[in-house]
GUBAMI-948284 format. One record per residue (C-alpha): x, y, z. Coordinates in steps of 0.5 Angstrom, whole numbers, padded with zeros to 4 digits, always signed. Each point is the difference from the previous one (the first is absolute). Example, Ala and Ser with C-alpha at 12.3 -4.5 7.8 and 13.67 -1.06 7.14 Angstrom:
BEGIN
+0025-0009+0016+0002+0007-0002
***
This chain:
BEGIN
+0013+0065-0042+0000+0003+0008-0002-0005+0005-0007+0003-0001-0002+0000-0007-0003-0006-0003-0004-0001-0006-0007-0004-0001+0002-0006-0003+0007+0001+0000+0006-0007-0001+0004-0002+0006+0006-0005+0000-0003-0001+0007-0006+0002+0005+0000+0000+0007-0006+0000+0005+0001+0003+0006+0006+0005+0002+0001-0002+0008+0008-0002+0001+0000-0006-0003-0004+0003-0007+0005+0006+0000+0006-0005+0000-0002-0004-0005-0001+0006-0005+0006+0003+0003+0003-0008-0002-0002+0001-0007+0002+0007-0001+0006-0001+0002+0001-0005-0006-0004+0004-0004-0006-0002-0002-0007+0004-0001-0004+0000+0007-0007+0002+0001-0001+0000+0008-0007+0001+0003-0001+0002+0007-0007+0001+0004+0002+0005+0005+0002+0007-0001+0007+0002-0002+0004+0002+0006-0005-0004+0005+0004-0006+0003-0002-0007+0004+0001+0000+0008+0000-0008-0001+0004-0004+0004+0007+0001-0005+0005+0002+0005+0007-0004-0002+0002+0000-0008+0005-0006+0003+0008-0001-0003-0003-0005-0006-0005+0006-0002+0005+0006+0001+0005-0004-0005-0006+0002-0005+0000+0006+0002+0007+0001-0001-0001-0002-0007-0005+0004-0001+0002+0006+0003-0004+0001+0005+0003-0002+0007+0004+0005+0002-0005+0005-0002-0005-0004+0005+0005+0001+0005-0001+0007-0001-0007-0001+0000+0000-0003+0006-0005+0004+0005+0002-0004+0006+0006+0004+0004+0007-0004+0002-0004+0001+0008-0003-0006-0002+0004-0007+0002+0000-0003-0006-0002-0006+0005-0005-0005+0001-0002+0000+0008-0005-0004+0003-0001+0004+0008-0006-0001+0004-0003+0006-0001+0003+0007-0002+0001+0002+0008+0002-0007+0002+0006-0005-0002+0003-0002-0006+0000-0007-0001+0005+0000-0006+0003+0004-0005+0002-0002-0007+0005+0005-0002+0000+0002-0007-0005-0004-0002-0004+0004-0005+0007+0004-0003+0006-0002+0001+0005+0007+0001+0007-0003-0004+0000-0004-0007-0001-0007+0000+0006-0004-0004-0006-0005-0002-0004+0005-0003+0000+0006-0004-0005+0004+0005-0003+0000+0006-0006+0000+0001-0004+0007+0001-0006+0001+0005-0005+0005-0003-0007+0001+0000-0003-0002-0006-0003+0007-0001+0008+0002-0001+0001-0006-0004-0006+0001-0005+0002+0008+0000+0007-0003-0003-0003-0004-0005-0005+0005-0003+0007+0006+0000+0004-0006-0004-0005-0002-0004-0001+0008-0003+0007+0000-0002-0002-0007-0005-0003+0003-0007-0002-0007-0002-0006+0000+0005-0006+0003+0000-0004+0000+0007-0007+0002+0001-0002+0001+0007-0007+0000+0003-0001-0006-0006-0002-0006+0001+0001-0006-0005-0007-0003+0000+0000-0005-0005+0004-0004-0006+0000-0004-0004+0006-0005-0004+0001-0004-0006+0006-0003-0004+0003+0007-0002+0000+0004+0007-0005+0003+0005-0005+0006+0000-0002+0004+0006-0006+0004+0002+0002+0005+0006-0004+0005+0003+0003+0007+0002-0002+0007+0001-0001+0002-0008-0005-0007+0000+0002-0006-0003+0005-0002-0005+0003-0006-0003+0008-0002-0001+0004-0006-0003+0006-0004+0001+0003-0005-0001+0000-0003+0009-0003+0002+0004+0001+0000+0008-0004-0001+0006+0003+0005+0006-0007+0001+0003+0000-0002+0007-0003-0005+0004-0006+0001-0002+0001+0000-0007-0006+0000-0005+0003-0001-0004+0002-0007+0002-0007-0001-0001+0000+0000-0007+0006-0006+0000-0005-0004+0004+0005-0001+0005+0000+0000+0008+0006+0000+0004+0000-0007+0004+0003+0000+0007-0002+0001+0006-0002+0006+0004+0004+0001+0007-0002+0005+0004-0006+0007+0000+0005+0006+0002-0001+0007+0001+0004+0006-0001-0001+0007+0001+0004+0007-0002-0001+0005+0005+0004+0007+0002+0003+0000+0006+0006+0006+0002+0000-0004+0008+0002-0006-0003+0007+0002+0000+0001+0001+0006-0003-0006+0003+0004-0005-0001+0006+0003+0005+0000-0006+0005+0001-0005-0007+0002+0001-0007-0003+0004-0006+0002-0005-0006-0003-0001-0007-0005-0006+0003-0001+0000+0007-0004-0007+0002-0004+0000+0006+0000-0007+0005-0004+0002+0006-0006-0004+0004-0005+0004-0004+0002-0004-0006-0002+0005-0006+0006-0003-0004+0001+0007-0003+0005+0005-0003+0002+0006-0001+0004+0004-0006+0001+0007-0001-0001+0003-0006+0004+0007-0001+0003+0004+0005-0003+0001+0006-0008-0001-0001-0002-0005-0005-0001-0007+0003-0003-0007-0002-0003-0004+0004-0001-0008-0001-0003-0007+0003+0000-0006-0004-0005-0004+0003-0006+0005+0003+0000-0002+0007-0006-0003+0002-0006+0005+0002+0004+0006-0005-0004+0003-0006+0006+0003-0004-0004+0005-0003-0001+0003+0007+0004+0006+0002-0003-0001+0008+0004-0008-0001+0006+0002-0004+0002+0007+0005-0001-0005+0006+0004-0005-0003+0006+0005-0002-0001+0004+0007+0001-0007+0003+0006-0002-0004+0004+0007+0001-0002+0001+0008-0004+0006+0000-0005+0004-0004+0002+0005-0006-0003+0005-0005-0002-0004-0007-0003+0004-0005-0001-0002-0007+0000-0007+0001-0002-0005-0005-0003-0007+0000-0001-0007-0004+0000-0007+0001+0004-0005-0004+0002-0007-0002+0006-0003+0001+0001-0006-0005+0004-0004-0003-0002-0001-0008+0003-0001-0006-0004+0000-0007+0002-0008-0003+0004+0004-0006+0002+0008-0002-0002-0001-0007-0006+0001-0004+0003+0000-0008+0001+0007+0000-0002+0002+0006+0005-0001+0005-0001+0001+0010+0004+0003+0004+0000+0002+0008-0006+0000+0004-0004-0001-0006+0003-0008-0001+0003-0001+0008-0002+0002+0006+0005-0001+0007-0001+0001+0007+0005+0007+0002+0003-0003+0005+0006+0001-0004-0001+0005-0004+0000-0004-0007-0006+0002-0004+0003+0006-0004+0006-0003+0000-0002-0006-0004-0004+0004-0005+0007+0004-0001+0003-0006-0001-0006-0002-0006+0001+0007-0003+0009-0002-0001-0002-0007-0003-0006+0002-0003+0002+0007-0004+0007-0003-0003-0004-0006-0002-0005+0004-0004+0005+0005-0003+0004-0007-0002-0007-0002-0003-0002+0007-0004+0008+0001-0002+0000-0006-0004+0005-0004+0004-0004-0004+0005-0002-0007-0002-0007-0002+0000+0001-0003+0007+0003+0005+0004-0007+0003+0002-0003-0006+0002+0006+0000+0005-0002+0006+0005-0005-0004+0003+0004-0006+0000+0005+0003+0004-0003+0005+0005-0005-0005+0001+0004-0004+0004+0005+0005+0003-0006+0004+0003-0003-0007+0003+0006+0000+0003-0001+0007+0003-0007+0000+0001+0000-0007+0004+0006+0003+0005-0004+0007+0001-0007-0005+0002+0005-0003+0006+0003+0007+0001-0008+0001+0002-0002-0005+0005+0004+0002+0004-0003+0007+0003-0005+0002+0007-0001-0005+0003+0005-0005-0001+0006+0005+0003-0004+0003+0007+0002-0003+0005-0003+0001+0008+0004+0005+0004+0003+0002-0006-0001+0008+0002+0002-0001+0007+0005+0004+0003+0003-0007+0004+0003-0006-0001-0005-0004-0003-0001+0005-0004+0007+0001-0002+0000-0008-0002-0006+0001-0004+0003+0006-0004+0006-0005-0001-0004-0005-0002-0004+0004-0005+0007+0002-0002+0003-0007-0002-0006-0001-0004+0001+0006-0004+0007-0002-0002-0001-0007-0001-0007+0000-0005-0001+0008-0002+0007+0002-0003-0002-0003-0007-0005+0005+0000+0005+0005+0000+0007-0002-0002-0003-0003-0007+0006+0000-0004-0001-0005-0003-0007+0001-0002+0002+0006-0003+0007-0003-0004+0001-0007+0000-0006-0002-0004+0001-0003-0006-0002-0002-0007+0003-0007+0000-0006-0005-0004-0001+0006-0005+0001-0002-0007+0003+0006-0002+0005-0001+0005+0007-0005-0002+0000-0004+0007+0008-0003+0001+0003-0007+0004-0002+0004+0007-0008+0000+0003-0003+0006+0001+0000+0003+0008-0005-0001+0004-0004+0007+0000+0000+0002+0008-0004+0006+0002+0005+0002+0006+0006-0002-0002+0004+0003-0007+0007-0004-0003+0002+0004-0006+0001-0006-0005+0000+0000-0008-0004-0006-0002-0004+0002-0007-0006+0002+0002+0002+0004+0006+0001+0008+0001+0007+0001-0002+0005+0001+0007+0001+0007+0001+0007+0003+0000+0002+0008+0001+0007+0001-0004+0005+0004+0001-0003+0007-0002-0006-0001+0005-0005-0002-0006-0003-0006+0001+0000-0006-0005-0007+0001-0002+0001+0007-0003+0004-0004-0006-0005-0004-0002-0004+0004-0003-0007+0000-0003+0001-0007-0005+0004-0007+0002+0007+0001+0001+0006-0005+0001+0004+0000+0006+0007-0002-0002+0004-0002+0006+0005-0003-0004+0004+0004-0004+0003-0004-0005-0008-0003-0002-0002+0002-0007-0007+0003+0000-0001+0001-0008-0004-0005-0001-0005+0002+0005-0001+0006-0002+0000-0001-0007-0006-0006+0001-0003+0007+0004+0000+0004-0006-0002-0005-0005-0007+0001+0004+0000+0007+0003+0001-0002+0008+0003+0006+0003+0006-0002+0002+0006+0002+0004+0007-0002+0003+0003+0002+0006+0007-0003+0002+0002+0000+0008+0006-0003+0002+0000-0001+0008+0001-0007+0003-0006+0001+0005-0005+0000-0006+0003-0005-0002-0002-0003+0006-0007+0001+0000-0002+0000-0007+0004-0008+0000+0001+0002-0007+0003+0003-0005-0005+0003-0004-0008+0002+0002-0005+0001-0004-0004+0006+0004-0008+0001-0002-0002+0007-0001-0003+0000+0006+0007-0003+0005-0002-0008+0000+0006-0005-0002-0003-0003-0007+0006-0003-0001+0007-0002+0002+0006-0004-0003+0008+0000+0000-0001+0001-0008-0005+0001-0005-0005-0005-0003+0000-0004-0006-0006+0003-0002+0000+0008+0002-0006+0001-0003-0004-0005+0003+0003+0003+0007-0003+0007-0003-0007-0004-0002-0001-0003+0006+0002+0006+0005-0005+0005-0005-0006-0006+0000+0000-0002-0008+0002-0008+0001-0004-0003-0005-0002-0008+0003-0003-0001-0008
***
């Protein structure tokens, strides 16, 4: 079946409604594991979001690497090599440059802590990739221009009403999966309401403007350019392509500012840059930065993902991030479930465990925003003198001190964990405690495996595949009993056999159980007693009875 056939009441394993990037990437997560995906888009084939998406950072592009995706995206990327991948905040485009965080939205040589680095692209590039890979998938079928409107559930699956260009038509599955954005309709049909706050009202406007280029000779032309001058607008300014194509963002709307207005934005923009330019095809709207989460992701046979079950503030670059990281837990779960090696209990802990990490995120993106405007202008700040010179350096130290956690994420990206999950086999050691700027590698259960590059510059990741798999550190440990107690229930199961001391090191054990989506579910010197309550607890099927 071609990506856009589909028959009126057609069976799936699987719907997904909504086909942004992180729908995309979970039918692509399902596929790859081989299940029959029904994907439902409102917006035409080929048309891509201008959000505010820039960063796929190191966690998501280690996905994508899983996937297939992320060289291709590099590819993809329409944003030359002219751009500093930076971060600098100046006083405007014209005036001065307070700080530049070099390498802080790509870095150019590969981490030995990760098996990617981050990529910073527009989503447009972004969900173009997607859409390309998810045409070369024969399990899924996706219907643009279609929306799912309805549902219902019962013990044996769900049933879909979608409405498309041919009409209504009706589908089936066994889960369905809700990827249809913040302001999921859907999510209305579950009676649930995302719980939180609402941080800021923002703005954002893409616009043309060939100048722009050219305008920041006295300065930095950078991946994010943050203006702090005595206007206070708190505003930033990225490129979108080659030379034309920019986004313009305030978060929050000045006071007085209508953020729908081109007169305000256009005033703001010219004030931030210096001078005034040519701008054409500009394009407005207004937004709320909040930070919010639904209470739980699952819904019986209906399950939330990204935008549709949290929302948190951009200052960060975390919100498609984290619906990625739900479509790696979630999509290896369901195919377990539908393949007939999961547990009863396996499903229940997808919300278990993004839940906690993503409040973590959520949580450490808010305080990212507090401290913007306002809060970093300084008096004189702009003056060509010595108080103005102290003013700058002044707004520089605070910079470093309390916004380089925005930036330098690592362990917002890496280090968080799934350390009270049920599914996870917890040793003598405690778990880490998760910290959003700083990244220790460490292979407590629970936690994203430690990376290492091997001799023949493939990465560690590249050996575990798509199942669990059994590092074996220690060539002398017996594994028969693992794998036969993996066997005995279908778990797809691999051993991958690494004889370097500097893993040992890391790893503290000499053998890893690694989940399909690269977290430690267990560690030991030798194998249990009891294999087949290791693979029953790891695969969600512990009976308390």
């Amino acid at each position: 079946m071609t990506v856009s056939e589909s028959r009126d009441g057609e069976q799936y394993q699987v719907i997904i409604a909504g086909g942004g990037s992180v729908g995309m990437t979970m039918a692509l997560e399902l596929a790859h594991r081989g299940l029959r995906v029904l994907m439902c888009e409102a917006s035409p084939e080929g048309h891509y979001h201008t959000a505010k998406t820039n960063l796929s950072n190191a966690r998501t592009m280690e996905h994508f690497r899983r996937l297939g995706v992320a060289e291709r995206l590099r590819a993809n990327d329409p944003v030359p090599a002219k751009y500093h991948r930076d971060v600098t905040f100046v006083t405007r485009a014209n005036g001065q440059v307070l700080l530049n965080i070099e390498g802080a939205c790509e870095w150019k040589e590969r981490l030995p802590i990760s098996a990617e680095v981050p990529e910073w692209a527009p989503n447009q590039a972004i969900e173009k990739t997607l859409h390309e890979c998810l045409l070369e998938k024969p399990t899924v079928t996706a219907l643009f221009e279609t929306e799912v409107i309805d549902f219902s559930q019962d013990e044996g699956g769900v049933s879909v009403r979608c409405n498309g260009p041919n009409g209504p038509r009706t589908a089936t599955a066994e889960y369905l999966v809700l990827c249809d954005g913040a302001r999921s309709r859907l999510r209305t049909k579950l009676n649930a309401a995302l719980c939180g706050e609402t941080l800021a009202q923002s703005m954002s406007w893409h616009f043309r403007a060939p100048e722009l280029t050219h305008l920041f000779e006295k300065t930095r032309l950078s991946s994010f350019t943050f203006f702090l001058n005595e206007d206070g607008y708190a505003d930033v300014v990225l490129p979108q392509s080659e030379n034309d194509h920019w986004v313009y963002l305030s978060s929050p709307i000045p006071p007085g500012i209508d953020p729908l207005s081109f007169d305000d934005f256009s005033k703001m923009l010219f004030a931030s840059i210096g001078t005034e330019f040519e701008i054409t095809e500009a394009t407005g709207r207004a937004w709320s930065s909040h930070s919010r989460m639904l209470p739980t992701y699952n819904f019986g046979r209906v399950l939330v993902a990204g935008d549709a079950a949290h929302l948190t503030s951009p200052f960060g670059g975390f919100g498609m991030n984290m619906g990625i990281g739900d479509a790696a837990d979630l999509g290896w779960k369901l195919a377990a479930v539908l393949q007939g090696w999961g547990g009863p209990m396996l499903l229940g802990t997808y919300s278990l465990e993004r839940r906690e990490v993503e409040r973590f995120i959520i949580d450490g993106s808010a305080y990212n925003q507090k401290l913007l405007g306002s809060e970093l202008i300084r008096p004189h700040m702009e003056e060509d003198s010595e108080r103005g010179e102290a003013a700058r350096k002044e707004v520089c130290e605070l910079l470093v001190a309390e916004k380089m956690q925005e930036f330098r994420s690592l362990g917002a990206q890496l280090g968080y964990h799934y350390y009270s999950s049920p599914i996870i086999v917890r040793d003598v050691r405690e778990a880490p405690r998760m910290d959003y700027a700083e990244y220790t590698p460490m292979a407590v259960p629970g936690c994203r495996a430690p990376h290492i590059w091997l001799d023949d510059g493939s990465s560690l990741f590249d050996h575990f595949g798509d199942g669990f798999c059994l590092l074996k550190l220690g060539p002398s440990v017996s594994t028969r009993a693992l794998e036969e107690a993996a066997a005995r229930y279908g778990v797809p199961f691999r051993v991958f056999e690494l004889d370097r001391q500097d893993a040992r090191d890391l790893y503290e054990r000499r053998l890893i159980l690694i989940r399909p989506d690269q977290h430690v579910a267990w560690r030991g010197d030798a194998l249990p007693d009891d294999c087949d309550w290791l693979i029953n607890t790891v695969r969600g099927a512990l009976s308390f009875a």
